[in-house]
C-alpha positions as CSV (number, residue, x, y, z in Angstrom):
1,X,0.0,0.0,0.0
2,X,1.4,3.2,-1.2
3,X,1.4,6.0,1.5
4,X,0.1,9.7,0.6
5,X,2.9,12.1,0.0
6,X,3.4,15.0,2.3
7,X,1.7,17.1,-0.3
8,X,-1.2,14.9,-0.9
9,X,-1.5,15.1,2.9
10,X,-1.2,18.9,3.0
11,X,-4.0,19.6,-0.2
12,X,-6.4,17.4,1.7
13,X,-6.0,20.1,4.4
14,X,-6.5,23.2,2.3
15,X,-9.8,21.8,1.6
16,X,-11.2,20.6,5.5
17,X,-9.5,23.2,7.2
18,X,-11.0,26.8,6.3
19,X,-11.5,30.0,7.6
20,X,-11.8,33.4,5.6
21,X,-9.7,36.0,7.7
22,X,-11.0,38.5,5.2
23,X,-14.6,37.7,5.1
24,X,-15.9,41.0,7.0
25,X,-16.9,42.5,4.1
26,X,-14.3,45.2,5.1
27,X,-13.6,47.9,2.0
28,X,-10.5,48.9,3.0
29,X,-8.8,45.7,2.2
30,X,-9.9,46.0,-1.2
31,X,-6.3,48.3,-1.5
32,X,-4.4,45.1,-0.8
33,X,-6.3,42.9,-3.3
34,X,-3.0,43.3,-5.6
35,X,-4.3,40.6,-8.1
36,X,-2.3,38.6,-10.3
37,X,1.7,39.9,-10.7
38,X,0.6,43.3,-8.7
39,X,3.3,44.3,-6.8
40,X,2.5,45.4,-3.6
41,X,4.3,48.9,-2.3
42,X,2.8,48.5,0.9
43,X,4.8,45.3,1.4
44,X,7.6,45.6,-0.5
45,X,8.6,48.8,1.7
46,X,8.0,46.8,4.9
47,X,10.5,44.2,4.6
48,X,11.4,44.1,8.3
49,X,9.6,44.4,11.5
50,X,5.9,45.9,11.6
51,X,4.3,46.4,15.1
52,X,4.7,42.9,16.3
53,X,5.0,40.9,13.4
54,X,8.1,40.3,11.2
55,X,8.2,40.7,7.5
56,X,10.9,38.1,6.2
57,X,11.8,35.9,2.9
58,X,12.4,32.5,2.3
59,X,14.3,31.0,-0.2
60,X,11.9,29.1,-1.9
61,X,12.1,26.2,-5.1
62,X,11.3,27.2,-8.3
63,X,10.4,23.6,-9.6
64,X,9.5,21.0,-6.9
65,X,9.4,18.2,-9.6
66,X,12.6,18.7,-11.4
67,X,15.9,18.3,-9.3
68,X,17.9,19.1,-11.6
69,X,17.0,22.7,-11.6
70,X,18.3,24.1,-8.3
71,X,16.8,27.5,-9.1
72,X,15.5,29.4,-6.1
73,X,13.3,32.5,-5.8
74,X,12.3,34.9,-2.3
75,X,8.7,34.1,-1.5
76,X,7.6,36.6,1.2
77,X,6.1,35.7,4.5
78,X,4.6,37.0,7.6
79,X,5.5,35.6,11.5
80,X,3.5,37.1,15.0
81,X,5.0,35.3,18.0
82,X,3.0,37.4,20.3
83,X,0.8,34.6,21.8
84,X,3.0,31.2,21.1
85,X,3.9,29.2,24.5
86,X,6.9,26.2,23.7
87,X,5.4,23.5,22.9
88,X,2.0,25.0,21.2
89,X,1.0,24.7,17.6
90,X,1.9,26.7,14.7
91,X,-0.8,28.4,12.2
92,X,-0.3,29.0,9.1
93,X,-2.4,31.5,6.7
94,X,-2.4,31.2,3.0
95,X,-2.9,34.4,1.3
96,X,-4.4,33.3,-2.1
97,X,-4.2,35.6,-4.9
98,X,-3.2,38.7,-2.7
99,X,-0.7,40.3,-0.9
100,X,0.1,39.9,2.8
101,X,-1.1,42.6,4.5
102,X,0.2,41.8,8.4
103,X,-2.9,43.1,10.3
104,X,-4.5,39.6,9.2
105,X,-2.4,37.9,12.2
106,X,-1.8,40.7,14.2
107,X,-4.9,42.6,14.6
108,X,-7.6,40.4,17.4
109,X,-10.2,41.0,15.7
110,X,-9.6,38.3,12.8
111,X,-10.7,35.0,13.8
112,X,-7.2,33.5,12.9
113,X,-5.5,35.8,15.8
114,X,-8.3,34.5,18.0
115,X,-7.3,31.4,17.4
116,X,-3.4,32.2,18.1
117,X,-4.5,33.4,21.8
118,X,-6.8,30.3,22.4
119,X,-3.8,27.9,21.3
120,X,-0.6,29.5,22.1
121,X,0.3,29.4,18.7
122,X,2.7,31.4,16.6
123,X,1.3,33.1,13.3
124,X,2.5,32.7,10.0
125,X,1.3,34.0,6.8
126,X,2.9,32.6,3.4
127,X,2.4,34.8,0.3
128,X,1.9,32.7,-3.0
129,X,3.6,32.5,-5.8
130,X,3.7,35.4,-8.8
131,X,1.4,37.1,-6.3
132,X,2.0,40.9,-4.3
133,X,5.9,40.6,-3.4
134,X,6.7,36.9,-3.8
135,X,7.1,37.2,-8.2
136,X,9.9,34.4,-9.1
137,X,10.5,36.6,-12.5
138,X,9.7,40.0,-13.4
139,X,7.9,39.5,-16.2
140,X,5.3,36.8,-16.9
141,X,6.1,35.0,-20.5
142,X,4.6,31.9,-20.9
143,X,7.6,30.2,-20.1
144,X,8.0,31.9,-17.0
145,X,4.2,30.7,-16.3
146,X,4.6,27.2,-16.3
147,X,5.3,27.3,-12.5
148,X,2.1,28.6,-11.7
149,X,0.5,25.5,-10.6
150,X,-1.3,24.2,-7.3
151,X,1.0,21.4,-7.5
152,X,4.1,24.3,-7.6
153,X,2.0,25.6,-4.7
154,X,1.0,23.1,-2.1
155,X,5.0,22.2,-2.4
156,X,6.0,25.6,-1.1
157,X,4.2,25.0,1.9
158,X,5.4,21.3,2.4
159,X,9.0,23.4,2.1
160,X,8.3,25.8,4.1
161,X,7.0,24.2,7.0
162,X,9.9,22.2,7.9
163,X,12.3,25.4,7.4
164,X,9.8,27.4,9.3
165,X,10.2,24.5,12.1
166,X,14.1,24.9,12.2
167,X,14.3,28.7,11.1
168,X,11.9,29.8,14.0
169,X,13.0,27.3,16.8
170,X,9.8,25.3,16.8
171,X,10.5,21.8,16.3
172,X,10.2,18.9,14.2
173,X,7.1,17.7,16.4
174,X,5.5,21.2,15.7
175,X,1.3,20.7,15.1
176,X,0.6,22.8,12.1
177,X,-2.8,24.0,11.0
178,X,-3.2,25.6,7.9
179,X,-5.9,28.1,6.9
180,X,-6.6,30.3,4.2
181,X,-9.6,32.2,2.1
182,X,-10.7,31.8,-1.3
183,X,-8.8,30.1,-3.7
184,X,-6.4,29.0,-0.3
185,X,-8.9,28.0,1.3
């Protein structure tokens, strides 16, 4: 009996495990709805710490399914250690097709942050590919498209959690649960 890979285990997760951190029908995010390859300013300038939460790259894989190209790219993501006790879980917030604007896991009135304080979890938000700062090229030829899939996708966060794990001092025994809205989630 064959045994589901890592990525198999994480997709079945995108779609049990939901929650829309946006869903308020709040206008004023419609500013970081950046859309396909639009390039945030409002994160781009922030690369650093912003009131709690820390703004920080990754080295992330181009192409997950071909080892011999060792190409890497800087995908952008958000961390809030504010509420995390050793030993609690770690939550992880998919952006979608958008930016990452850090008030999603630092401001308590999202449900996500909520969740954080009930857990004593840390907060992480990963920004997906060709999306607000994390763009592996500059320009979007059809070539350069090809690694725009959910496949591509669901393997950056089966990479990033373990280097998230190590990176952050969490631990290889580290519960993760992973939420997202729309397409993420």
């Amino acid at each position: 009996m064959q045994h589901p890979s890592i990525a198999a285990c994480i997709f079945s997760v995108l779609f049990v495990v939901t929650a829309s951190a946006i869903g308020n029908g709040n206008a004023k995010y419609d500013a970081f709805y950046d859309g396909f390859i639009g390039l945030s300013t409002a994160i781009t300038q922030v690369i650093g710490k912003d009131n709690g939460t820390d703004h920080l790259l990754f080295n992330q894989t181009l192409d997950h399914f071909n080892n011999s190209n060792t190409k890497t790219w800087e995908q952008h993501y958000v961390i809030n250690t504010a509420y995390y006790v050793t030993g609690g879980p770690a939550i992880l917030f998919l952006t979608a097709q958008h930016s990452s604007p850090s008030e999603l896991i630092k401001d308590g009135k999202y449900g996500v942050v909520k969740y954080a304080k009930h857990l004593n979890a840390s907060l992480f938000m990963l920004e997906h590919r060709y999306f607000g700062s994390s763009q592996p090229f500059t320009s979007l030829t059809k070539e350069n498209l090809k690694y725009l899939t959910t496949r591509q996708a669901i393997e950056d966060v089966a990479t990033f959690i373990p280097f998230a794990n190590e990176k952050h001092g969490l631990g290889r025994k580290t519960k993760w649960i992973i939420i997202g809205g729309s397409y993420a989630g």
